[in-house]
Every structure is written in C-alpha cells, then in structure tokens.
C-alpha positions as CSV (number, residue, x, y, z in Angstrom):
1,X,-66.7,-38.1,34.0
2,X,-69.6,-36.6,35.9
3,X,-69.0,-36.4,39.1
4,X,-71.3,-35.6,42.7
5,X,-70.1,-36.0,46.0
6,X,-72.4,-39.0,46.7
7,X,-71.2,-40.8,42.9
8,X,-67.1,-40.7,43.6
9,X,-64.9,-43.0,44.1
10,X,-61.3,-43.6,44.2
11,X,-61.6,-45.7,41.4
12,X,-63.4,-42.9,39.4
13,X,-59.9,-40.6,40.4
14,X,-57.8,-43.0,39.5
15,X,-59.9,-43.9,36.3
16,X,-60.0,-40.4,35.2
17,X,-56.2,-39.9,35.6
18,X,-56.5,-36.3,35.8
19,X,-56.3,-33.7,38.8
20,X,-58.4,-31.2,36.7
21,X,-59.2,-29.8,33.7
22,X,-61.9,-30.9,31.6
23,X,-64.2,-29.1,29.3
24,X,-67.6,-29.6,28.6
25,X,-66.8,-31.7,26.2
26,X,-64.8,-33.9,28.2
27,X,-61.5,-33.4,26.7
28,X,-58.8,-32.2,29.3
29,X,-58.5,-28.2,29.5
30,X,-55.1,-28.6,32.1
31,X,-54.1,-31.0,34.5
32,X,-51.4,-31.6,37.2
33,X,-51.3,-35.6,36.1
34,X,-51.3,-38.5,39.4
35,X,-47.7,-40.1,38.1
36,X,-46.3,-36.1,38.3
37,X,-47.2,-36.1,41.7
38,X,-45.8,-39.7,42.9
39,X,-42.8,-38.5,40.7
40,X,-42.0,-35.2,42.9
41,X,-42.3,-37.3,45.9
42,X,-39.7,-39.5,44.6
43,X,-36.9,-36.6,43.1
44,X,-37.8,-34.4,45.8
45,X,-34.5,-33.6,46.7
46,X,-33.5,-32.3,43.3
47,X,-32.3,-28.7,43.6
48,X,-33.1,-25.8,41.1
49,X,-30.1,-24.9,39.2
50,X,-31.3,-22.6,36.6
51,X,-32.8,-18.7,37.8
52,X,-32.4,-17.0,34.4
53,X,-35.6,-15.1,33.7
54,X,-35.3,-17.1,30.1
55,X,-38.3,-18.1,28.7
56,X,-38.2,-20.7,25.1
57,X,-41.7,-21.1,23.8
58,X,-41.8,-23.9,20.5
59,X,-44.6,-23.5,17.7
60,X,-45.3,-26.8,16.3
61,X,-46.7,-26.5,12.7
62,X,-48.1,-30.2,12.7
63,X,-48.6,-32.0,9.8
64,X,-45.3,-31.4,7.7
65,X,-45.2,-27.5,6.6
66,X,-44.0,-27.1,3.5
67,X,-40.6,-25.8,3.4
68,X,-40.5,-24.4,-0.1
69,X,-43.4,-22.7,-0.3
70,X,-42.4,-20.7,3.5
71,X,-38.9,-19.8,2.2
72,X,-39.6,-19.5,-1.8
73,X,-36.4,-20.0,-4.2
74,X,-36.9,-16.8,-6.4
75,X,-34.4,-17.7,-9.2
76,X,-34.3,-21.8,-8.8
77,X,-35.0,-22.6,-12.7
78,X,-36.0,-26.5,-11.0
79,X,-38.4,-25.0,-8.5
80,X,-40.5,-23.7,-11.4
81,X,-40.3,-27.1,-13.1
82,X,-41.2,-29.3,-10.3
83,X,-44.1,-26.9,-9.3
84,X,-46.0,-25.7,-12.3
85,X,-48.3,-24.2,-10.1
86,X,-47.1,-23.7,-6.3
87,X,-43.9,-21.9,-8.0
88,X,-46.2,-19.2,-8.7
89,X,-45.7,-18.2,-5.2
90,X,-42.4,-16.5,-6.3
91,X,-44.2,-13.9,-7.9
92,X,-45.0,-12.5,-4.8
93,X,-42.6,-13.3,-2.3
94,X,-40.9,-11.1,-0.1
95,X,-37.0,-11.1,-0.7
96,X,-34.8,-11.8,2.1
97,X,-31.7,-12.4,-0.5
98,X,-31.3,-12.1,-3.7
99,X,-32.0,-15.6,-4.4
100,X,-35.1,-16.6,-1.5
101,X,-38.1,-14.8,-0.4
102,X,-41.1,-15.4,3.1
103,X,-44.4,-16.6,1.6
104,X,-46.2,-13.2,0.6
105,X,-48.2,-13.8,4.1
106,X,-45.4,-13.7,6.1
107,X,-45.9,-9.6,6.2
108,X,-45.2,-9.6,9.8
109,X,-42.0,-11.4,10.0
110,X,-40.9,-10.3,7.1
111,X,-40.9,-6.6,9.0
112,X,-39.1,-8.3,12.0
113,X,-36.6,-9.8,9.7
114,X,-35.5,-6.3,8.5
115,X,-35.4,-5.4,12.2
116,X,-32.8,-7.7,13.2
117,X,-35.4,-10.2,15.3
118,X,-35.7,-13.1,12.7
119,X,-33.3,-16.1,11.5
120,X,-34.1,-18.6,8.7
121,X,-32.3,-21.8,9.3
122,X,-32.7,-23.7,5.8
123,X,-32.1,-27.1,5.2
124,X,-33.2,-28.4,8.8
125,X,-33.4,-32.4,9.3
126,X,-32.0,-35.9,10.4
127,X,-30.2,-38.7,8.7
128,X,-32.2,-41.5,7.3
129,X,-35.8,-39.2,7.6
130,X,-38.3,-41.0,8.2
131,X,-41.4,-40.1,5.9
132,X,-44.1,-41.3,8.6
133,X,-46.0,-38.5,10.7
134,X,-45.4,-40.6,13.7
135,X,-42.5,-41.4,13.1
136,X,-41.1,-38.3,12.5
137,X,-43.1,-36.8,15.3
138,X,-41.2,-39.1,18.2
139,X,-37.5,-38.1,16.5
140,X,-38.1,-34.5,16.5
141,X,-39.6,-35.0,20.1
142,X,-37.7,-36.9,21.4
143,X,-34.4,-35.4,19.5
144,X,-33.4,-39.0,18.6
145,X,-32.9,-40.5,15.1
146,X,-32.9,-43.4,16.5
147,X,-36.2,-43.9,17.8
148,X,-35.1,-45.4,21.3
149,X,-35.6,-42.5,23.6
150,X,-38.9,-42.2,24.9
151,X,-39.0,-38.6,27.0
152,X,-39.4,-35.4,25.4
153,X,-36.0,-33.1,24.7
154,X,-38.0,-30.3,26.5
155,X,-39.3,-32.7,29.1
156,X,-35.8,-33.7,30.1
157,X,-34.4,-30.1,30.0
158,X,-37.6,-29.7,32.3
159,X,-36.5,-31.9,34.3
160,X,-32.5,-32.0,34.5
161,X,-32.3,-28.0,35.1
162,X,-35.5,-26.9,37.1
163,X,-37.0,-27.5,40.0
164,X,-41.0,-28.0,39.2
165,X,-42.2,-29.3,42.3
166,X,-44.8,-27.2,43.2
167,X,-44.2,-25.2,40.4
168,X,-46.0,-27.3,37.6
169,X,-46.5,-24.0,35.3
170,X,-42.3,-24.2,34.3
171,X,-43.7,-26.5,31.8
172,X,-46.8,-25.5,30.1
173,X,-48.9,-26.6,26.4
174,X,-51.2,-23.8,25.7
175,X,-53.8,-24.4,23.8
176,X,-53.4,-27.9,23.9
177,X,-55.4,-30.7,25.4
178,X,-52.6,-33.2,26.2
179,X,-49.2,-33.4,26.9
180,X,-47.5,-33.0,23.9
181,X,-44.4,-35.5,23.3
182,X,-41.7,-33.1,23.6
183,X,-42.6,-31.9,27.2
184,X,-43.3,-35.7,28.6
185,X,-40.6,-36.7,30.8
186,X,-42.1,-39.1,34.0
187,X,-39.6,-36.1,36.4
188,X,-41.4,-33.1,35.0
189,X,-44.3,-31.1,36.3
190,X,-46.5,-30.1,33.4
191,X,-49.6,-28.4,32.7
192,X,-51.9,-28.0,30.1
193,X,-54.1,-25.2,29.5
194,X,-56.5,-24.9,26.6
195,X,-58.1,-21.5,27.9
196,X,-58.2,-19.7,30.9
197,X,-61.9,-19.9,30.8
198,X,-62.2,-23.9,30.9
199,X,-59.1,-24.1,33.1
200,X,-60.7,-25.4,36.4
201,X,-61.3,-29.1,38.5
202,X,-62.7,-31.7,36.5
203,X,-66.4,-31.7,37.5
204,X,-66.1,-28.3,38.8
205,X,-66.2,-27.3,42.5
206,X,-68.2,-30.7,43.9
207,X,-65.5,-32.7,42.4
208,X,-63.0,-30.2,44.2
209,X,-64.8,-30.5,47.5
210,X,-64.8,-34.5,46.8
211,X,-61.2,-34.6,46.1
212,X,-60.4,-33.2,49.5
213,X,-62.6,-35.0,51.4
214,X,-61.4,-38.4,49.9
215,X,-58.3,-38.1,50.7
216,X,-57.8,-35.9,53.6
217,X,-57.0,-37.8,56.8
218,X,-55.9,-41.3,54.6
219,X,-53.0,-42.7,56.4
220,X,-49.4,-43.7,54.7
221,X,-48.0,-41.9,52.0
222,X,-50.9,-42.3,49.3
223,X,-53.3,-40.0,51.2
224,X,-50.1,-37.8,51.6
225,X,-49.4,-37.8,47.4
226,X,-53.3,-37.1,46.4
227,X,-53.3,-34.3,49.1
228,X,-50.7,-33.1,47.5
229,X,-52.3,-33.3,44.2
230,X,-55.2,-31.6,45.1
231,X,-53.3,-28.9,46.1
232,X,-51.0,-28.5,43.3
233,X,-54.0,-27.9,41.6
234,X,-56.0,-25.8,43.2
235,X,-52.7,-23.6,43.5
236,X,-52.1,-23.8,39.6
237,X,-56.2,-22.8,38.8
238,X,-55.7,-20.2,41.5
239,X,-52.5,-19.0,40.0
240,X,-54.0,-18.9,35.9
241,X,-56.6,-16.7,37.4
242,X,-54.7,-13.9,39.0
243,X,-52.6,-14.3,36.1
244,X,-54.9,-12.9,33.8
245,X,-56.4,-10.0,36.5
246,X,-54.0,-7.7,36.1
247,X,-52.4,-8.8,32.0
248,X,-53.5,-6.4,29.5
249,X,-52.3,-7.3,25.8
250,X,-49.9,-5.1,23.9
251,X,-50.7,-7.2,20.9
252,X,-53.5,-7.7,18.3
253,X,-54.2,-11.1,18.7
254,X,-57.3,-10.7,17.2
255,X,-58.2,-11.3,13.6
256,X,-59.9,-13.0,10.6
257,X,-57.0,-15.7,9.5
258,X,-57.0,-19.1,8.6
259,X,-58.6,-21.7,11.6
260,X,-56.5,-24.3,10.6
261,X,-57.3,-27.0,13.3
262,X,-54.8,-27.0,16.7
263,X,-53.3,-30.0,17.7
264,X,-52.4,-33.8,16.0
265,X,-55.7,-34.5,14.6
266,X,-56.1,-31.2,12.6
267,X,-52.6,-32.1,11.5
268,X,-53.0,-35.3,10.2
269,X,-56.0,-34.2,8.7
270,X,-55.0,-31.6,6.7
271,X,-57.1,-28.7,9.0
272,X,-59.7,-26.3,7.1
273,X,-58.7,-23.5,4.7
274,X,-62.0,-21.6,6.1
275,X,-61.4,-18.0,7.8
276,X,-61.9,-17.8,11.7
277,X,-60.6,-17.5,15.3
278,X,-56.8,-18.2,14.7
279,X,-56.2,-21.3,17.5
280,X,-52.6,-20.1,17.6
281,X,-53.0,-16.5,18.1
282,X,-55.5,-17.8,21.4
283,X,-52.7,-20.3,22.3
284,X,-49.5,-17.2,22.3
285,X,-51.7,-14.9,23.9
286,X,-52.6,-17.5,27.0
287,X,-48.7,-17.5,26.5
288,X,-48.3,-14.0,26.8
289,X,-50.3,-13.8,30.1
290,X,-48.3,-16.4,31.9
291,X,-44.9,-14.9,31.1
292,X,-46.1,-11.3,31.2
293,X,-47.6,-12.1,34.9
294,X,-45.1,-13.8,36.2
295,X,-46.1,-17.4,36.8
296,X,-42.0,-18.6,36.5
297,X,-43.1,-20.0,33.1
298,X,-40.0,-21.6,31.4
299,X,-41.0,-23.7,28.4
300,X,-44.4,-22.9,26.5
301,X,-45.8,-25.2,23.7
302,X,-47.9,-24.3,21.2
303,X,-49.5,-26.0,17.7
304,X,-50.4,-24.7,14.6
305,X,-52.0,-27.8,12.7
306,X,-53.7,-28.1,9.2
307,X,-50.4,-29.1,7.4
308,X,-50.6,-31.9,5.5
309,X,-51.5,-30.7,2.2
310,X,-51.6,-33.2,0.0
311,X,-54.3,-31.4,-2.1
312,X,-55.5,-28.4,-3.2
313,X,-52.4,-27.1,-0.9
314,X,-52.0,-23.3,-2.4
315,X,-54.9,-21.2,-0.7
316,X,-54.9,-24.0,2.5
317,X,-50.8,-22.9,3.1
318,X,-51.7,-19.6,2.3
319,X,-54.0,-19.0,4.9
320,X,-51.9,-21.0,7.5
321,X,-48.9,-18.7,6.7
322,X,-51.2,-16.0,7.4
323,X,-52.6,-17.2,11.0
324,X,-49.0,-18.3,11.5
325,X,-47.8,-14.4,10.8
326,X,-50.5,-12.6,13.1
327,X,-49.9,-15.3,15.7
328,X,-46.6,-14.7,15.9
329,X,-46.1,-10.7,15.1
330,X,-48.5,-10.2,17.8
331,X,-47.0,-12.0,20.5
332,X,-44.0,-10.6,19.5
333,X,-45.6,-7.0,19.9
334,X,-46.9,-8.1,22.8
335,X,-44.0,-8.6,24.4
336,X,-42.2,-6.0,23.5
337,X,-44.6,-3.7,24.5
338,X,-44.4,-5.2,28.5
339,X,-41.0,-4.6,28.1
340,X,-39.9,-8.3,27.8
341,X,-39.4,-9.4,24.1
342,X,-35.2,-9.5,25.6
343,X,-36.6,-12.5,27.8
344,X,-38.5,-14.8,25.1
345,X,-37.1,-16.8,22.4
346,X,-40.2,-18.5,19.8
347,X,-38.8,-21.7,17.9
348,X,-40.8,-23.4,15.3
349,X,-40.8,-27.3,14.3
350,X,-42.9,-29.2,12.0
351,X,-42.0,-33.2,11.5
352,X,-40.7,-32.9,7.6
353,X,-41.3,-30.5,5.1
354,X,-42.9,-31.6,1.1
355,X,-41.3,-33.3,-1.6
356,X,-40.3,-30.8,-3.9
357,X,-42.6,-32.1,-7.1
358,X,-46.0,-31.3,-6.7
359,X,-48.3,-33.9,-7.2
360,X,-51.5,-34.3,-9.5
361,X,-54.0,-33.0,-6.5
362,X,-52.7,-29.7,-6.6
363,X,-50.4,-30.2,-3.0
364,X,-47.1,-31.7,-2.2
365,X,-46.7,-35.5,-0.6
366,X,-44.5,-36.4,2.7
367,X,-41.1,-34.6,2.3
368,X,-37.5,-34.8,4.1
369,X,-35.9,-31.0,5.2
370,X,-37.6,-28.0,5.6
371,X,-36.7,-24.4,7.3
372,X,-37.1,-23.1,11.0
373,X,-37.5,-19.9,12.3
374,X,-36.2,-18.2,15.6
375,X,-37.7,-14.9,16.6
376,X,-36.8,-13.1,19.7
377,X,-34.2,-9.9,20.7
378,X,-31.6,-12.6,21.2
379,X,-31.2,-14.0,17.6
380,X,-28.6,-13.0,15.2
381,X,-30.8,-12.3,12.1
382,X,-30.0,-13.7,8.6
383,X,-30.5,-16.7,6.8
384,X,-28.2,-19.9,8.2
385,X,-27.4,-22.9,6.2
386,X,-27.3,-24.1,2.9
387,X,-30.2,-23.8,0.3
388,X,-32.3,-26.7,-0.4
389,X,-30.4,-27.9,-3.9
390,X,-33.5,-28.7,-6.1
391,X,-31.1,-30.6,-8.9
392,X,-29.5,-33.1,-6.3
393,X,-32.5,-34.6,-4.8
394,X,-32.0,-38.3,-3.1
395,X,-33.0,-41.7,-4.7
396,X,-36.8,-41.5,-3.1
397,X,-37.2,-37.7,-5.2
398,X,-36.4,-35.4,-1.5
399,X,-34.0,-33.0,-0.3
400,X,-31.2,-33.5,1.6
401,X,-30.3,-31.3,5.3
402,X,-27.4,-29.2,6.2
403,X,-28.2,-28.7,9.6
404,X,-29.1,-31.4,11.7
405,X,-32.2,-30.5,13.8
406,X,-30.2,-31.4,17.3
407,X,-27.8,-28.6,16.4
408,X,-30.6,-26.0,16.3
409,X,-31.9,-27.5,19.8
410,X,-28.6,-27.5,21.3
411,X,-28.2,-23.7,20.4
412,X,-31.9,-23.0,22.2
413,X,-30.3,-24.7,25.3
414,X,-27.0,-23.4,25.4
415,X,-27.3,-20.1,24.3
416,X,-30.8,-19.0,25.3
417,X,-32.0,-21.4,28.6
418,X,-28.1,-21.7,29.4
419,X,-28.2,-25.7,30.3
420,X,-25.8,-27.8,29.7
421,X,-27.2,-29.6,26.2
422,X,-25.0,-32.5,26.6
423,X,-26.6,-33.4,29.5
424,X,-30.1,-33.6,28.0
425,X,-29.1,-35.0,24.8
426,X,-26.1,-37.1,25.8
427,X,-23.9,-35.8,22.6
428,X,-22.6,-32.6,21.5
429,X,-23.2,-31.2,17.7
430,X,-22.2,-28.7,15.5
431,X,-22.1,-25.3,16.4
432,X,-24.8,-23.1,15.1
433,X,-24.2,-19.7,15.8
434,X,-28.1,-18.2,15.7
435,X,-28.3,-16.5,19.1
436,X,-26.6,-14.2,21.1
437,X,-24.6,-16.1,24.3
C-alpha cells in the first residue's frame, strides 16, 4: 500500500490489515495484526503464570526432509536396495551407533552430539499420516491428527501460560513473512520479523504520523484499540532496534551454504541447490539478538525450506544439510558464548519424511516418519526410539512411527517451558524422557 498523509483512509488500515511491517516489496517484514489487538482488550485480565527465563525456538524444515538420508542406516542391507543411489550416503556418514550415522554435512552437530547437546528421536509421526503438504502441515501445527483444531500448539501455549499484552515479542517468526500456523492462536500476541533492517511501519514514518493522527481523539473503544495498536508497534520497532545496539554475535553465522528458499513456497517448490546467504543462519541469528538482549522472547520460529525433493534430491539435501548444520552450530555457539545456551532449547519439524524407494528422477516421493532433533544444554543426548524397519513397510510402500509427534511436544512443554501440556493439548501421551526436568 502506498501511503501519504493526504491519501489514507481508515479503509486503507483496515484493508491492509497490518500495524507495520512491509518491505519494499510489499510483503509484510513484522506486524502487531488489528484482531491481536481487539483480542488483548477482550482477555485483558489474564494473568502471566510462567517467569522461567526458558526460551523453545522450532526449525521447520518445510517440504518433507528426508529422514533416511539425515539419520543414514549404515548396515540396513534394504536401505541399499531401495536406494541404489541415495544409499551411497552411508559411505560417508558420521556414526552415532554402530548401526546409524548424521548426513556427512551434519559436521557441526555431529561435534555437539559427542558433547552431550544433541538427541535423535527416530521414527517421529501420527496415526493414519496423511501424505498431503497441507495436510500434514495443519496436524503437525496444530498437533491434531484429526484435523479439527484450528490454533497453533505453540499459539495456544502462547496463549494459555503468558501474558503478551504489550509484550507481542513472547511470540516471534524470524525470518518469516507471515504468521506461521503453529504460533496462530486469535489470544496470542505475535510478531513477525523478516530482518531488523525492514522491520519498521508500513509506509514508513508518514504512515506512522497518519496512524496517530487517524485515530487519536476517536471516541468509544475503537479509537481506544487502534491507539493501542499504534503503540504496540511503535514500542516493538523501538524495542528490535535497541535490541540489536548493544548484541554482538558469538557465532559465525556467516557462510557460503546452500540458499534453499525460506518459508512455504520454497518448500513446496523444492528451493534451489545453488550456494548463497543461508536464510536460516539470518533467521537464528535475528534469534540470537532477541534472546541475547533481552526482549522476554519465549517461542522463536524459524524455516528452512527447499525440501521436497522429488528429483535430482542428492546434492539439493546435501547442501540443505549443510545450511541446516552452520545455521544451527552457530547459534548454538552463539549462545553459549553469551553465557545462555542453559536457557534455549532448538526443536526441529518437517511435515513427513520420504518413502524409503527412491524413485526414477533421482529423489524420494511424499513419505510417513522421519527423525527430530533437540539441541540445547538441557537434552539428554543419545538416540530415542526405534529404527525406521526398512523390511516392514505399510501397504502404500512407507514406514511406520514409534513415537508419536505429541509425545515429543509434550516433553518441550513440560520439561523445558514448564506448562501444563494437558492443558494445551487436552490429552496426555507417552513419556519421552529427552530433556532434563
């Protein structure tokens, strides 16, 4: 929207939706959203009941990352059947056991796996998988099988355990452009940050002035609710910006790894296998700064995207593993070196993993379960979980699960963020025993 004081309207606010945030480009930087605001007005009254200085920040490796090649079976006769070529990957593993091994890329976390900071929960999924990205995106989301929920698991945690009124940065997508489904929830106070840099009022300061002068002095409790918007915002750009002042990375963030593509639509489309900035390295460093400054920070999302490799999948996975690897060991350096690696536990997720026979294109096709990592001071390193069985695959050719993907959120909230998981998911499951309580 371009916007001068003598060309906006109401309707253009209301039209655009969004507080601030928008890049050149148009898309949306990071925004305090209008329904946010109307929601605080209406939970106002919710008191915080969480003040650990815990901080959970989710990797979402969009597009279904294939499990097999991540954690490699090293002596799985079937694995080198089923992939004449991806099998190759064993060669060069790293070993973890005597019978898996971290994609050769995965350097990094392989060295924090021998330091006690890494577990490898294998055989992550759902009952009756779906094999649809969309699909499969809501469950995970949403934690529900099902498909009747509608707010994000984090989103509701959000919601349920902190008080984010006025404090919009407890829930923050870095990186991002939009709210991603796990963090939506119509109580929560989110923001969205792409980059410090484009962080800032849609339309710049004349849309700021406008904002304020639209809305200041309007009677009844609309005027009251946009004030409060505007303010909200200016507070959160305001608050981005000292955050960075005085943050000086411990980390290398910077490096010549794979671009993959951030986000849904780099995803869905597979990403590029070129060399480049590393979108998720940029998104964990913005990360970084928030927690390392203080902001009160409580749930960070982040995306990897680029895996849906349905072709020519061997150097495309390789160079994600590797952007995925310097992303991560440098945040976790990062954070260490400030002294507060104790305080952070980093969860991945993708939506499914790959069918275990490769196909005719050189990649892998829509699969069922697939490993997770957790990397933080806090985790009980080892691997968790039963190998994927490669000789008892189900009637559509994919692998089963052994741990159901709620039981690896419930052990984030219960023993990390210390909320009560029942309340968010409405069910208790199986005890994973990953983290320290």
């Amino acid at each position: 929207m371009v916007a001068t004081l003598s060309r906006i309207s109401r309707r253009d606010f209301l039209r655009s939706g969004l507080v601030f945030g928008a890049s050149a480009a148009g898309l949306a930087a990071g925004y305090a959203a209008v329904p946010d605001v109307f929601a605080r007005a209406i939970y106002a009254g919710k008191a915080e009941r969480v003040t650990n200085d815990k901080v959970l920040v989710m990797v979402q490796l969009a597009g279904g990352n294939d499990g097999l090649q991540t954690v490699v079976p090293l002596t799985d006769r079937a694995y080198r059947d089923l992939r004449p070529q991806l099998s190759k990957a064993a060669e060069k593993a790293l070993p973890i056991t005597a019978d898996i091994g971290l994609h050769s890329e995965l350097k990094g976390l392989k060295a924090l796996f021998d330091q006690g900071k890494l577990a490898v929960v294998q055989g992550v999924g759902y009952p009756k998988p779906s094999l649809s990205h969309f699909d499969s995106i809501r469950v995970w989301e949403t934690a529900d099988p099902e498909r009747r929920q509608q707010d994000g698991w984090l989103g509701k945690t959000i919601a349920q355990n902190y008080d984010s009124a006025g404090h919009p940065l407890v829930g923050c997508a870095c990186g991002a452009t939009d709210v991603p489904g796990a963090l939506r929830d119509l109580e929560a106070s989110l923001t969205v940050v792409h980059s410090q840099q484009s962080f800032r009022f849609n339309g710049g300061a004349d849309m700021e002035r406008a904002l304020g002068a639209l809305y200041t002095g309007t009677p009844g409790i609309y005027g009251a609710l946009f004030d409060a918007a505007v303010a909200t915002a200016r507070a959160t750009v305001a608050q981005i910006k000292a955050s960075a002042a005085g943050y000086v990375p411990m980390g290398s963030y910077a490096g010549d790894t794979a671009s993959g593509a951030g986000g849904m639509a780099g995803g869905m489309a597979g990403g590029t296998a070129g060399r480049g900035r590393n979108p998720l390295a940029a998104a964990l460093q913005l990360a970084a700064q928030l927690i390392v400054s203080g902001t009160g920070v409580k749930v960070i999302h982040a995306t990897l995207g680029g895996f849906d490799t349905h072709e020519g999948q061997q150097q495309r996975h390789d160079n994600l593993m590797r952007a995925l690897d310097q992303a991560l060991s440098a945040f976790y350096a990062d954070l260490a070196g400030h002294g507060m690696s104790d305080r952070v536990l980093v969860a991945t997720w993708s939506e499914f993993g790959r069918r275990p026979r490769e196909n005719a294109s050189g990649g892998t096709d829509h699969g069922t379960a697939a490993p997770v990592f957790l990397l933080g001071d806090t985790v009980k390193a080892g691997v968790y979980g039963d190998p994927p069985s490669l000789a008892k695959l189900d009637v559509t050719g994919n692998l089963g699960y052994s741990v159901d993907f709620r039981s690896v959120y419930q052990e984030i909230l219960a023993s990390h963020l210390r909320v009560d998981a029942r309340e968010v998911f409405g069910a208790a499951y199986e005890r994973l025993p990953v983290l320290t309580a």
